[in-house]
N, C-alpha and C positions, 0 to 999 in steps of 0.2 A: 718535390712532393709526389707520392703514390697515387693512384687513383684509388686506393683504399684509401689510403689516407685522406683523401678529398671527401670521399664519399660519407665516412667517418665526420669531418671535418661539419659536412654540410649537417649529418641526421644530429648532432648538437647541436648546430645553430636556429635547426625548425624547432627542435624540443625545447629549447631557449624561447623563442618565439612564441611559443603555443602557449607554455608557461606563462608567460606576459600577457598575453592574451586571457588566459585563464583569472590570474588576480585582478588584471584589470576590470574586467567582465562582473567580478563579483560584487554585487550591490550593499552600497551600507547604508543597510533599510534599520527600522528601529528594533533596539532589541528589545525581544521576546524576554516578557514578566515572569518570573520565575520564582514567586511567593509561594507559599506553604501552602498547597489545596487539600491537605488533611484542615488545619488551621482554620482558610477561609471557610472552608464547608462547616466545619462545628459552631465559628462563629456565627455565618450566616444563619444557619440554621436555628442557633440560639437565641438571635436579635429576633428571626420570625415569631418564635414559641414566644418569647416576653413580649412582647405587642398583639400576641394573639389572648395571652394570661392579662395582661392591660385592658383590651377590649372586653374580654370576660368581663372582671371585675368588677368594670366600669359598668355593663350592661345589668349583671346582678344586684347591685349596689342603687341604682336606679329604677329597677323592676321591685326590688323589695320596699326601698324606701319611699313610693307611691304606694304600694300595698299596706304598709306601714300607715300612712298617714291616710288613707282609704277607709280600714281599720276602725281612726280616733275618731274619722268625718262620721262614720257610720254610727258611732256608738254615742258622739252627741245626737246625730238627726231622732235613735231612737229614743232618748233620753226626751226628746223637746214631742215628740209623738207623744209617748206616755204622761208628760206634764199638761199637755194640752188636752189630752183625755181628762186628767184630774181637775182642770178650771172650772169653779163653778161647783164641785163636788168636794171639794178638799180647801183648808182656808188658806192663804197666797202664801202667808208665815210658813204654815205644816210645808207647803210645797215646798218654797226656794228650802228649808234646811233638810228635807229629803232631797233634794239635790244636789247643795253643797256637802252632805254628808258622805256622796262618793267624789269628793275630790274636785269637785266642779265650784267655777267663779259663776253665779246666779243672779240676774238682772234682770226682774218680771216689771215689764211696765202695761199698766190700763189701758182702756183708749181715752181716760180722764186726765192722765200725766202723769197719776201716780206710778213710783218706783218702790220696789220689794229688793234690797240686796243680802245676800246671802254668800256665804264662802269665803277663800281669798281673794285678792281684785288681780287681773291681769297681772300685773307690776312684781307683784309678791310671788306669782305662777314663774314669771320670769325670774326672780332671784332665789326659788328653789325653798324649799318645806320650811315654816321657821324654828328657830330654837326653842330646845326647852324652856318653861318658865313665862313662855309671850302669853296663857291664857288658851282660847282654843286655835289663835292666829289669825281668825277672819275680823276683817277690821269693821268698824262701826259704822252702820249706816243710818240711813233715814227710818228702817225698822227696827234697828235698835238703839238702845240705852249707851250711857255710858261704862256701862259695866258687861256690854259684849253681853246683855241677854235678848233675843229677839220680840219687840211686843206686834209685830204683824201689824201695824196700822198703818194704813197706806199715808204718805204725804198730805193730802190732802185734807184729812181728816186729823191731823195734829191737834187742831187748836180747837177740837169740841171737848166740851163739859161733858161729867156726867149728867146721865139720860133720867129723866126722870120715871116716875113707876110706870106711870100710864105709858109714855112715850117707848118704855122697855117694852114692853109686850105690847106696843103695836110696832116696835121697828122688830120682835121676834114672830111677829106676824107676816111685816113686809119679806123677812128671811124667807121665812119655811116658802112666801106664795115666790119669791127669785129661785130656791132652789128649786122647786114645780116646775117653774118655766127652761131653765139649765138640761135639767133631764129632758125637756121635751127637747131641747135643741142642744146634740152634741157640738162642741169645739173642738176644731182641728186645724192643721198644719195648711196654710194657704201659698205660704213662700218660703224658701230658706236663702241666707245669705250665707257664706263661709268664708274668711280669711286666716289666712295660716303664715307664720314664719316657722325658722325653726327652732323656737321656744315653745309656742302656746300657736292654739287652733283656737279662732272665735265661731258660735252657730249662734247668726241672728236669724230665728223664726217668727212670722207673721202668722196669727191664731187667728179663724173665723170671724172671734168676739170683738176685732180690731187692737188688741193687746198682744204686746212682742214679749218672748223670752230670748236675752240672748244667755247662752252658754260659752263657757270659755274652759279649753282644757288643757294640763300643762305634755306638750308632745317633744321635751326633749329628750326622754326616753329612745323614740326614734332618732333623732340622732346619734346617742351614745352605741344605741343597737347597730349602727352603719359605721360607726366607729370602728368597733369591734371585729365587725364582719372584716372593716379593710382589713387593719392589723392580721385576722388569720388568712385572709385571701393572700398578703405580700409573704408570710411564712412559707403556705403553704407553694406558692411560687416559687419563692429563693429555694424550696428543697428539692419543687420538682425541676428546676433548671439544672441547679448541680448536677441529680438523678439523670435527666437527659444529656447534659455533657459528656459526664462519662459514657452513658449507654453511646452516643455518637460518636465518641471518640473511637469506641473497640468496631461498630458499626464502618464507621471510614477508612478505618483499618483495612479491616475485613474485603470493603467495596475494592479500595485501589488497591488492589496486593494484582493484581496483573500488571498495572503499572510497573511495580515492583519486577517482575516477571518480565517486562519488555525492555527494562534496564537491563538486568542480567544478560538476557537475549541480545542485546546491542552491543555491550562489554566483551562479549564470547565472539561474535563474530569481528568485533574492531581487534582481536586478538589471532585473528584468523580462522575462527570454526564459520568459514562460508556460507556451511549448507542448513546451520539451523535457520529455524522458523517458528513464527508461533502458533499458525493453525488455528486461528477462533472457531470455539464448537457453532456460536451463531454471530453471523455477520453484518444482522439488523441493529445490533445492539450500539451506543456510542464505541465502549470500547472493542466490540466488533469490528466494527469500520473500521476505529484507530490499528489496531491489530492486522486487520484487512490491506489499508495503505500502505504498514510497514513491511509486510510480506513482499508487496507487489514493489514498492523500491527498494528492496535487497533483490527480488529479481531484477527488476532494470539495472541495478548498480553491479550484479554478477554478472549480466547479462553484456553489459559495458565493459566489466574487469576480463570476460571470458574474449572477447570480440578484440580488445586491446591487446591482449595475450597473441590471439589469434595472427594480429595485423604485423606482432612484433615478431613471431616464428616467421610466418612470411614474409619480411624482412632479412630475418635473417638466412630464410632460405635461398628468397633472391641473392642476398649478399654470395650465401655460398656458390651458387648455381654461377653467379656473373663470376665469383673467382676461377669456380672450376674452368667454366668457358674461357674465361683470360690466361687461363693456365694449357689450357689444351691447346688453345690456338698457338700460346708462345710454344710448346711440346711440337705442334702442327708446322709452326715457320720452322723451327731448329731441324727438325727431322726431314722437312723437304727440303732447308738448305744441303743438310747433310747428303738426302739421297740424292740433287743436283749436282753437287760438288764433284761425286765418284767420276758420272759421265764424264760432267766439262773438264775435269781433271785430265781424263784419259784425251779426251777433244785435244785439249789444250797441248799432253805433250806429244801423243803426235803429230801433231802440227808443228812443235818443234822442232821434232827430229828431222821429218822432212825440209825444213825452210833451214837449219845449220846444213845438214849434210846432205845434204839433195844430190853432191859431187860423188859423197861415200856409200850411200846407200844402191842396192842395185833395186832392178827390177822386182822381183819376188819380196823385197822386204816394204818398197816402195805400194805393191800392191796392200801388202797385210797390213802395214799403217792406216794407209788409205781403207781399208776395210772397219779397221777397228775404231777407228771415225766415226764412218758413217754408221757402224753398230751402237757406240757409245751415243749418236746425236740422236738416235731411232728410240734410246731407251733416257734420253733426258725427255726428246718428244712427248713418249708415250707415259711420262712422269707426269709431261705438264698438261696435257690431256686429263688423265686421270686426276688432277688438281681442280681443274674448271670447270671438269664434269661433276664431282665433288660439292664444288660450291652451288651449282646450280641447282645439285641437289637439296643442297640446303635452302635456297632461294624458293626453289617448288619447281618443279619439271613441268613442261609440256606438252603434255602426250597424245598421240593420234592415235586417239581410242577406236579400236573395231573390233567383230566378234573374232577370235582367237582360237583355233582347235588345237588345246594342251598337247596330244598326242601326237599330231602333225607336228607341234611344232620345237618337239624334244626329239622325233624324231630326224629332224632336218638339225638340229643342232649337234646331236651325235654323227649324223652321217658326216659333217664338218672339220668333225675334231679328230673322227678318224683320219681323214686325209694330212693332217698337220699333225697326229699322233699317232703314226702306224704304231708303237711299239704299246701302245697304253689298249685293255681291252677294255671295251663299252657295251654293256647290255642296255635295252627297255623294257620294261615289263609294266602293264598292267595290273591292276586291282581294282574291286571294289568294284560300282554300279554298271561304268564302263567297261568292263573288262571284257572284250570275245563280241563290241557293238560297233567293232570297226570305227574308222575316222567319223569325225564332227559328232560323236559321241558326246564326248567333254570339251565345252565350249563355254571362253570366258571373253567378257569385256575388257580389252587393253589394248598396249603399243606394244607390238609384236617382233619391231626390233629392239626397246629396250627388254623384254621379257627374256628375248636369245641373248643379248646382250649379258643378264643374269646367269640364264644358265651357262655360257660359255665361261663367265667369271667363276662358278663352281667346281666348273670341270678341268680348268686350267689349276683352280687350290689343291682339285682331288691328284692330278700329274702331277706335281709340285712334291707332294704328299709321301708320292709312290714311286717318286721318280722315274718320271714315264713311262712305269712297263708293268704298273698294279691292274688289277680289275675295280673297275666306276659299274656302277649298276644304278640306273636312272628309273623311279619305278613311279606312274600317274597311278592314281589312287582318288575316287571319290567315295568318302566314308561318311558323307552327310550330302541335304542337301541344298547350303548355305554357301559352302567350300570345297574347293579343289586342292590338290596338292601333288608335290612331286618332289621325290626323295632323293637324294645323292646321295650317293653310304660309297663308300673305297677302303680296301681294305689294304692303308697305311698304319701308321702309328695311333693314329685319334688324337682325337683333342682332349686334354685335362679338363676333370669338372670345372676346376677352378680359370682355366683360360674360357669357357665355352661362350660366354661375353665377352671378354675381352678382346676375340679375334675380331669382335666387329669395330672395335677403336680404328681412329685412322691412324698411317703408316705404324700401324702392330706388327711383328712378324713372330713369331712363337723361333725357338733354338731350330727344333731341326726343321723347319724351312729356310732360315739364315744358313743353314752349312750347305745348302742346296746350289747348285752353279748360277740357278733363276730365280734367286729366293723373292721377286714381285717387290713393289714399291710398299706393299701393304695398304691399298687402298681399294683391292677386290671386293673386298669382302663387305666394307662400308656402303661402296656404291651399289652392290647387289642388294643390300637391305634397304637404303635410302628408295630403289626403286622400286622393291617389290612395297614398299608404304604409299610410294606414290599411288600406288593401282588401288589400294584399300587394303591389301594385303600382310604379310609379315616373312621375315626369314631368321630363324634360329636354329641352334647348333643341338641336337641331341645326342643320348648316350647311344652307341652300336651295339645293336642288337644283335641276336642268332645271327642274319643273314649278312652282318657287316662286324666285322671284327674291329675298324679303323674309325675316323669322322662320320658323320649322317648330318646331314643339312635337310631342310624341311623347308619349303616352298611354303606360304599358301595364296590363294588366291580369289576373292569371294566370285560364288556364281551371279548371272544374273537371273532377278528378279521377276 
């Protein structure tokens, strides 16, 4: 198995995992009621209205129906006023059938015992007017006959004879001087009793003269009146609840249609439109809020799906990054076993030759073996040097950082390479802030032998280039004041746009420095960038300019602070 394949291998087994984790995790709480809230709200709202029409009714039906019966109270108390006025002035007979003549039961008692009845009696009030043919329907009493005509004679006085002559005209003497005294002394209303169902209302009144009237009158009227009333109160109920259903219904409508709108909204982006939203103009409101929440977890949920996204490119960019590096390195072993191989190869068959034919060989060939040895072990050496140093770089260098004079110390690196490259010509030149301020002008923070150690890897690429016999022109330049730099331009072949990174791969070599007799391990150019990073700095290949026809390398170096 691969280490991709592992790797592979493992990122299913955690997304496996996570997933388990995930269902697990998820709670099974109760589910959420999901009845009709057009429905409930019309209903609701309807059961309020009928029990608030109930409670109406009920209060009107009450408030009237003591009004009502207030009314009958009222119109006996004045009925027993005015009769009581009449005592005394009017004869008991006249009175009770002026009484019963409006519908009223008449019961005038003395303070003798005697009784006056008049009207129908209670009983008959209760069973309602009588029929044609009964007579006048009040039934007979102690003042009347048996033929229903009233003779006014109080009980009492039933069993007298007629009055003799004399005896007339002094009992119409005693009259006239009783009715004298009457007018001197009105009658009135001293007490009233009232009892009521809901048939008949009775008024027993107590009169000054110690003589009662009661009155009795028939009040089912009021009831049938509350009858009535219900009957149109329940119509007009039943019409106005339909009336308000509907109105509530288009009313609920109306209300929840955002609802409406945040289903849509939820459909469209479970569909993939991510970025809608629903934006409530106000946020105080229920469906505000509601609207407001759902905004804010589709941000968290995109906010999640973006970040997931996120986590998964960088994934897979590790992924790539760790192949490319698994890939450069195996390129990195192959290519140094490769460029090992040449030396020890040549190591190897010299050493041959010499150890079979040590007898055949003479001197002078015996030496050039021996030479070509120790040339081939110099340049596996300086292979595996340039390996360790490499790595080190990669590791992180450690460098004895001090101040540094740029110009010094390009100068000392060219005068160097002349001595080892008589045939190659080297200029320096200045530029920029420095230019014509003599040494320690341009002075940087670094390690000063791996700094030469850079340039010397430059100007051995630029003789490589040139085949030892071009012009290098090495030019310090301060064009800010941040940054130092120093140019290597030779005027070889140049580097292609398209190689102008790729010369800093490790063992790279471009064509025509492989046809070269020195064409380098390919590891100059790496470790000169590796170290010019170490400093803070950078080294990249630019296009030649007017003054360079060939390659241009660019140094830079930051100043200090």
């Amino acid at each position: 198995m691969t280490g991709r394949d592992a790797r592979n291998r493992t990122g299913h087994d955690s997304a496996r995992r996570g997933s388990a984790r995930h269902e697990t995790a998820r709670p099974d709480g109760p589910r959420l009621r999901t009845g009709s809230l057009r429905a409930r709200t019309v209903v609701a709202v309807l059961v309020l209205l009928a029990l608030l029409l109930a409670g109406l009714a009920v209060a009107v039906e009450a408030t009237l129906g003591q009004r009502l019966r207030a009314q009958v109270e009222d119109r006996l108390r004045d009925r027993a006023s005015a009769a009581a006025a009449l005592v005394g002035t009017v004869d008991g007979d006249d009175l009770a059938d002026r009484l019963s003549a409006q519908g009223l039961s008449v019961v005038i008692r003395d303070a003798d015992g005697g009784a006056i009845v008049a009207g129908p009696s209670p009983d008959e009030l209760r069973e309602g007017p009588p029929a044609l043919g009964d007579g006048d329907g009040l039934p007979a009493g102690p003042g009347r006959d048996a033929g229903g005509a009233g003779t006014g004679t109080p009980t009492g006085d039933a069993t007298a004879g007629p009055a003799a002559p004399g005896e007339e005209a002094t009992g119409a003497s005693s009259d006239a001087g009783a009715a004298d005294d009457t007018a001197a002394d009105a009658v009135t209303v001293t007490a009233s009793d009232v009892t009521a169902d809901d048939e008949v209302t009775t008024l027993v009144s107590e009169l000054s003269d110690g003589s009662t009237i009661t009155l009795t009158a028939d009040s089912s009227s009021v009831g049938q009146t509350l009858t009535q009333l219900r009957w149109v109160m329940l119509g007009a109920s039943g019409v106005f609840l339909v009336v308000a259903a509907a109105g509530l219904v288009l009313v609920v409508r109306a209300t929840l249609r955002p609802l409406d709108r945040m289903t849509a909204v939820a459909r469209s982006i479970a569909h993939g439109d991510r970025g809608r939203r629903l934006r409530p103009a106000k946020e105080s409101t229920e469906i505000g809020r509601v609207a407001t929440a759902f905004d804010e977890m589709l941000d968290g949920v995109e906010g999640a799906e973006r970040t997931a996204l996120e986590a998964e490119r960088t994934a897979l960019a590790a992924e790539r990054t760790a192949l490319e590096a698994e890939q450069r390195v195996r390129a990195f072993v192959s290519d140094a076993a490769h460029e090992l191989r040449t030396p020890v190869a040549g190591m190897r068959a010299a050493a041959d030759t010499l150890v079979r034919s040590s007898a055949d060989v003479g001197p002078d060939e015996r030496e050039r073996l021996a030479v070509h040895v120790v040339r081939e072990a110099a340049r596996a050496s300086r292979l595996i040097d340039d390996m360790l140093l490499m790595a080190r770089v990669d590791r992180g260098l450690e460098l004895d950082v001090a101040p540094v004079d740029v110009e010094a110390l390009v100068t000392s690196v060219v005068e160097g390479q002349r001595l080892r490259r008589p045939g190659l010509e080297l200029r320096v030149e200045v530029r920029g802030a420095g230019a014509g301020a003599g040494p320690g002008a341009l002075v940087v923070l670094g390690d000063a032998g791996r700094l030469a150690q850079v340039l010397g890897n430059l100007v051995d690429n630029a003789a490589r280039a040139t085949h030892g016999t071009g012009t290098v022109v090495l030019t310090v330049e301060c064009s800010s004041s941040e940054a130092a730099a120093v140019l290597i331009a030779d005027d070889g072949p140049g580097v292609p746009e398209a190689d102008r990174e790729r010369v800093f791969d490790r063992l790279v070599r471009l064509d025509a420095a492989r046809r070269t007799g020195d064409g380098g391990a390919g590891l100059g150019l790496p470790i000169a960038r590796g170290i010019a990073r170490a400093h803070g700095g950078d080294l990249v290949c630019e296009p030649g300019g007017a003054a360079a026809s060939g390659a241009v390398f660019r140094l830079t170096l930051p100043l200090p602070r």
